[in-house]
Structures are given as C-alpha cells and as structure tokens.
C-alpha positions in Angstrom: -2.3 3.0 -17.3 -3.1 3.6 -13.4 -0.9 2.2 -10.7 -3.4 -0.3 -8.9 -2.8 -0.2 -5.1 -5.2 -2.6 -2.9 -4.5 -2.0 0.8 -5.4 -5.1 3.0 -8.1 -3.5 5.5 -8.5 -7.2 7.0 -8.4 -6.8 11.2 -4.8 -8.7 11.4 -3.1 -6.2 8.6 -5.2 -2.9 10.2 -4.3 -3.9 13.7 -0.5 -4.7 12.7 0.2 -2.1 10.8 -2.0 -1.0 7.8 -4.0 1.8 9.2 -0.7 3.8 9.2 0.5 2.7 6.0 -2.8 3.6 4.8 -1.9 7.3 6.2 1.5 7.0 4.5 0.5 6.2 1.2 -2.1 8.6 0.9 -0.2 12.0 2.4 2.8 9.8 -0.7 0.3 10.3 -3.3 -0.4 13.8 -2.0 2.7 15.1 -1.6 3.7 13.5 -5.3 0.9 14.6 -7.2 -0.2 10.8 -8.0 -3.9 11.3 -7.9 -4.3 10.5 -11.8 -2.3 8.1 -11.5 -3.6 5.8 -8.8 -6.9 3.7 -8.1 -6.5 3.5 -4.2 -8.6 0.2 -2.6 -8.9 -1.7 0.3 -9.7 -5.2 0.4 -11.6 -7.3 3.3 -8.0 -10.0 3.5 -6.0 -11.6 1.6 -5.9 -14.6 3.6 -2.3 -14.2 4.8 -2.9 -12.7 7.9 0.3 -14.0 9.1 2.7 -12.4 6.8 0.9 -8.9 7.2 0.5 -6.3 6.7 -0.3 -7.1 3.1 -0.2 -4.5 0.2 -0.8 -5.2 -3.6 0.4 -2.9 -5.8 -0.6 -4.4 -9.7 -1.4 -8.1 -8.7 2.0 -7.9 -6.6 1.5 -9.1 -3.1 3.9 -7.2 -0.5 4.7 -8.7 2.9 5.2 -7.4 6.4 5.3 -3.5 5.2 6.1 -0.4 7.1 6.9 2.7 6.5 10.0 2.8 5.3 9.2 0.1 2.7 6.1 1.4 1.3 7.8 4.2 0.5 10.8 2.8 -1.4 8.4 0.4 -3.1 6.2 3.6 -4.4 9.3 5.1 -4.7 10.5 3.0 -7.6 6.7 2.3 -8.6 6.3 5.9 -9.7 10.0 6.7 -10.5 10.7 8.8 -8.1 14.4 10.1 -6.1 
C-alpha cells in the first residue's frame, strides 16, 4: 500500500510555509528511495488556513509544519533512523 501525502498548495499554507516543505519532502523521498512508495499531491485548501501549513499524510491532518517536523513525521512514516 502507498504512503498518501497531500500537500496543502492553498495561498495561506504556500506563503507560510509549504513551498519549502514541498522542497523538503521531495529531495526526502529522493534521498530515501520512496518513489514506489508515495502518491505525492497538492490540494487547493483545507480550509484551515489558520493552523497552516497543512500536510495530510493517509487522511491525517498535520498542523503548523516545518522542516524539522516533516521530517520526523516521514521519518517514522517510512521507518526510517
């Protein structure tokens, strides 16, 4: 079963945050090898502009992400360090 990750591309999330994450989480899947593994989407908003940047990884929403958290979430996603 693929790992489902819907990136919010909405202009709140991409202006606070998302277009890097965006960058993160693809050079993560490169640098993993996760291509097989991953359907990789963005989505208009999730209607909580407020609590952004959003990330939904398998129906789970994520919350103010960076970073560092997007990498310890797919971290443990994939099973990985």
């Amino acid at each position: 079963m693929k790992t489902e990750l819907i990136i919010c591309m909405g202009s709140s999330c991409f202006a606070r945050g998302n277009k890097k994450n965006h960058e993160v989480i693809l050079e993560y899947i490169q640098t993993n090898n996760l291509s097989e593994r991953v359907i990789l989407k963005g989505n208009h908003c999730f209607d909580q502009c407020s609590k952004g940047p959003i990330i939904k990884i398998n129906n789970k929403v994520y919350e103010d992400m960076n970073e560092e958290r997007i990498i310890e979430i797919l971290d443990k996603e994939f099973g990985i360090n």
